[in-house]
N, C-alpha and C positions, 0 to 999 in steps of 0.2 A: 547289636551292630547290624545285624540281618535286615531289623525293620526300619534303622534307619538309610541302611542300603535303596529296601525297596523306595523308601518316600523321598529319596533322592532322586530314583533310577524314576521314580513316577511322576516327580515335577521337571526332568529332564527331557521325558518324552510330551509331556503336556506344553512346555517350552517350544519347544519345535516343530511340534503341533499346531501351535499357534503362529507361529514366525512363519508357516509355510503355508496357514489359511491366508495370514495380510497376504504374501506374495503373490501366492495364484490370482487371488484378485484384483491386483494392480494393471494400471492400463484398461480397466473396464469403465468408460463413460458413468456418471451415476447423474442423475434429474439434479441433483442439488450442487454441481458444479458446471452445470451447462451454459446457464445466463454466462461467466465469467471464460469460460471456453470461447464464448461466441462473440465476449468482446475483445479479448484478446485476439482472436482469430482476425479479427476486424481491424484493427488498431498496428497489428503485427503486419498485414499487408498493406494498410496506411505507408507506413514504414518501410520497408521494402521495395517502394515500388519509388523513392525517393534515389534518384541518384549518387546528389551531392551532397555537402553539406545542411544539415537537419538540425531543429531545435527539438528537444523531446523532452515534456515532463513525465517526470517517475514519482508518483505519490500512487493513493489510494484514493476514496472516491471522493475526498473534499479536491482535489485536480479534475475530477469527473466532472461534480456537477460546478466547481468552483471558480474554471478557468476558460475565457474566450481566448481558442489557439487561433482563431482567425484574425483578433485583433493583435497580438503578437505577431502576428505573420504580416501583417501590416505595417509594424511597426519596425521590424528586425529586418525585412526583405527576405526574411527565411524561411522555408517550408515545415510547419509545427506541427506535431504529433503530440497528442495529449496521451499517454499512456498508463495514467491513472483509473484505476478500476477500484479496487476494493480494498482497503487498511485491515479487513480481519483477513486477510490471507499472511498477515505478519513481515517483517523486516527484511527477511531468507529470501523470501518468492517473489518480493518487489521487486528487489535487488537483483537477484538470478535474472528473473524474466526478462530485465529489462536489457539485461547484456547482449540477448540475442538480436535485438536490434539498434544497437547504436557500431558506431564504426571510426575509424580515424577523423577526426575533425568536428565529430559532431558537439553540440552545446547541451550540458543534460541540466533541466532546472529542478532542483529538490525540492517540494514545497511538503516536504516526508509530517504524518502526521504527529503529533504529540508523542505517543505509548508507543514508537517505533523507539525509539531513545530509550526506553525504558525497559525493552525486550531482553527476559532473562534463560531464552531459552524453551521455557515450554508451551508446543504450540497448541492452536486452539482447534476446533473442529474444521472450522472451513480449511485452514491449512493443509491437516490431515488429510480431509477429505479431497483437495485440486490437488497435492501432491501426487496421493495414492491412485486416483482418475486418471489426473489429464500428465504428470509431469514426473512418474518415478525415479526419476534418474535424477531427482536435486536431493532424494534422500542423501544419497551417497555424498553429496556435498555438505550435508549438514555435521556438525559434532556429533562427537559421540553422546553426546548429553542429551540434545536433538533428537537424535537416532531412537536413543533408549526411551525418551518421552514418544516421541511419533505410536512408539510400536506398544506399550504399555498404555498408554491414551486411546488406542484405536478401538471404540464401542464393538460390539459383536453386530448390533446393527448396520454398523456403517460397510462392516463386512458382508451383510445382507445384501446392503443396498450394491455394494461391489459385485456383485457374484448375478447380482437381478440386472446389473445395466440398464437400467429403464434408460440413458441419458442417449445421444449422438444425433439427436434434428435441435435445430435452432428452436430457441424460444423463448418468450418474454415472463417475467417475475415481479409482475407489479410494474414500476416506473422504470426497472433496471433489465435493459438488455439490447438487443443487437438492431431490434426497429427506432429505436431513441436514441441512437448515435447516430454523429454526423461524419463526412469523410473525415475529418481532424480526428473524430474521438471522441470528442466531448459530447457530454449528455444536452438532448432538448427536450423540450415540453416543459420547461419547467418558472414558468410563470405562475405569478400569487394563484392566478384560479384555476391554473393547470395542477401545481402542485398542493392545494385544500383538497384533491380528488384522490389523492394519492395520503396524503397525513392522514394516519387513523386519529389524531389529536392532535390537531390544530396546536389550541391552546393547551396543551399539557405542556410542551416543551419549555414554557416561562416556568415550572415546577422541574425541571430538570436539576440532578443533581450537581453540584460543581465538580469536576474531573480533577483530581489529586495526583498530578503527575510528580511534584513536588516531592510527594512523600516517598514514591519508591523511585525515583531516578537515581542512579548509579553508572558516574564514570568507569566505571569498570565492569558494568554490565557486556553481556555477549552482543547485547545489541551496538554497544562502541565499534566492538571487536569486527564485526560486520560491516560497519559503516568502512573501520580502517581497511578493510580487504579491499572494501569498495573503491576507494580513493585509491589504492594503489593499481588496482586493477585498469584505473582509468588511466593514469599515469601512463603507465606500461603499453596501452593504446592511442594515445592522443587524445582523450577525450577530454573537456572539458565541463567540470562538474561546480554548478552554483548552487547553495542551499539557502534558500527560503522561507520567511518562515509560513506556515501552515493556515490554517482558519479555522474559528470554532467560535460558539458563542461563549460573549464577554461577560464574567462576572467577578463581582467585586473583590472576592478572595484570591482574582488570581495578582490582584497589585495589593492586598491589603495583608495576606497571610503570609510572613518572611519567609517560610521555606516554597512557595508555589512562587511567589518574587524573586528568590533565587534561581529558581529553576529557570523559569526565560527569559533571566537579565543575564545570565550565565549561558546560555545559550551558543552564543557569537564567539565567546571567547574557545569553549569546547568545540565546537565546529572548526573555528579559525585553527586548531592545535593541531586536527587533522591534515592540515595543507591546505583548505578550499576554502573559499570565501563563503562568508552570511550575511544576507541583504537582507536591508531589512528590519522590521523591529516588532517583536510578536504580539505589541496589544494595538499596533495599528490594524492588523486584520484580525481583530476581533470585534467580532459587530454586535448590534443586537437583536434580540427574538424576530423582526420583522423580514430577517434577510433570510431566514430559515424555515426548513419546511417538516420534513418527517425527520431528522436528527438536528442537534446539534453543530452538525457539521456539513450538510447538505443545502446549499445558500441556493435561492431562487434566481431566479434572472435578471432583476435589481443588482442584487447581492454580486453576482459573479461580473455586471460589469466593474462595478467599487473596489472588487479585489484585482483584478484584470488590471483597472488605472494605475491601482497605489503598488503592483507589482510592477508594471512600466516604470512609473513614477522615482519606482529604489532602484531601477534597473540601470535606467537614464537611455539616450539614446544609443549610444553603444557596447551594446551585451558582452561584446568580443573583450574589452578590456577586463573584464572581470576573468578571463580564461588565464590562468596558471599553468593550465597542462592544456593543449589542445589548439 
């Protein structure tokens, strides 16, 4: 009994030990969450500095580089805020983030990636990582499920890199960061021969695997559960929330495999059960390799006016009708 005393009392204190390393270093800038710092920073006073009534999309970076806010904003008469930055910061952080800047009245377009639907909870590095940086106070909003993965997932290095702060001046990561946005938000540079300079493989992406959303999507994932918060959240404030669907490139298993077929023909219906409408239809924006550049999901300037159209297009001219709440 003695020694199993000790090996209690000794993973007790190594427990807490560690729960009070993550802590102390929370709130410490780290290099590998700055790019996303510095576009939110951006993006965030976009937004802000907006009076009235605002259009604002909430995705990841297929809204980055995928979405012209300025043709929108032509088209609505409304001031657009592209608020799309990065899909590996997970479903939690989009969602969260973006509440700090929407307000009574405003129109939020989801155009939420694929594996946001599919999110069961455990998050990935970059999440960890801009949580524990830039944003610790969304831990406490997260589950306990969340919580208990954050802190049992957090590498000893990433602890390093907490405790070293190398992070807090502006700076650029390749094609992603705060000199290649525009006041809206949205990413430039990214023309065929701007972005071959940035692709470390052009032609690999035709070798890309197909994405198997199909396989693990679960209406009862945390990631529903999330969305449901969300929607009432809006509710509760006047906002009005349209979901859209996303962009990726098109391959043939995602109409020819029954369970990836279900997945986003089933879509509309699952969205629509929440209360908010889905415009839209997910293999019209799915394009092919040409409109693409270093992912899958990152459409060149081509690309982003074709998705831009065919989103006006399912929109129609009057966006406001589609508001439910707001």
């Amino acid at each position: 009994m003695k020694i199993v005393a000790i090996l209690l009392a000794t993973m007790g204190m190594m427990t807490f030990g560690w729960i009070a390393a993550v802590f102390l270093q929370t709130s410490r800038p780290t290099a590998s969450s700055q790019w996303i710092a510095d576009a939110y920073a951006l993006k965030t006073a976009a937004a802000q500095k907006i009076e009235g009534k605002k259009i604002v999309i909430v995705a990841g970076s297929t809204a980055l580089f995928g979405i012209d806010s300025k043709k929108l904003e032509e088209t609505y008469r409304l001031p657009v805020v592209n608020f799309g930055v990065n899909a590996g910061l997970l479903l939690p952080y989009v969602l969260l983030k973006s509440q700090s800047v929407l307000k009574r009245g405003d129109i939020v377009i989801l155009p939420l990636e694929y594996h946001f639907y599919t999110y069961d909870g455990i998050p990935n590095a970059q999440m960890i990582d801009q949580i524990w940086s830039r944003d610790p106070s969304f831990f406490w909003k997260l589950s306990w499920k969340e919580r208990l993965s954050m802190l049992w997932m957090t590498p000893i290095s990433r602890l390093v890199d907490g405790f070293l702060a190398q992070g807090g001046s502006p700076m650029m990561c390749g094609p992603y960061g705060y000199k290649n946005l525009d006041e809206r938000g949205d990413q430039t540079h990214t023309s065929e021969e701007e972005a071959k300079q940035w692709a470390t493989d052009w032609e690999g992406l035709k070798k890309e695997l197909p994405r198997r959303y199909g396989a693990v999507g679960n209406v009862d994932s945390l990631g529903w559960k999330w969305l449901r918060r969300y929607v009432a959240w809006a509710a509760q404030n006047g906002i009005c929330l349209i979901v859209t669907p996303s962009t990726m490139m098109y391959d043939d298993s995602y109409w020819k495999d029954p369970e990836e077929r279900r997945f986003y023909e089933g879509l509309k219906a699952r969205i629509e059960a929440l209360g908010v409408p889905f415009i839209g239809n997910p293999y019209s924006t799915m394009y092919g390799r040409e409109m693409y550049f270093n992912t899958d999901f990152h459409l060149i300037d081509t690309g982003r006016e074709v998705w831009t159209q065919q989103l006006i297009n399912d929109l129609g001219s009057d966006i406001s009708k589609w508001c439910i709440h707001g």
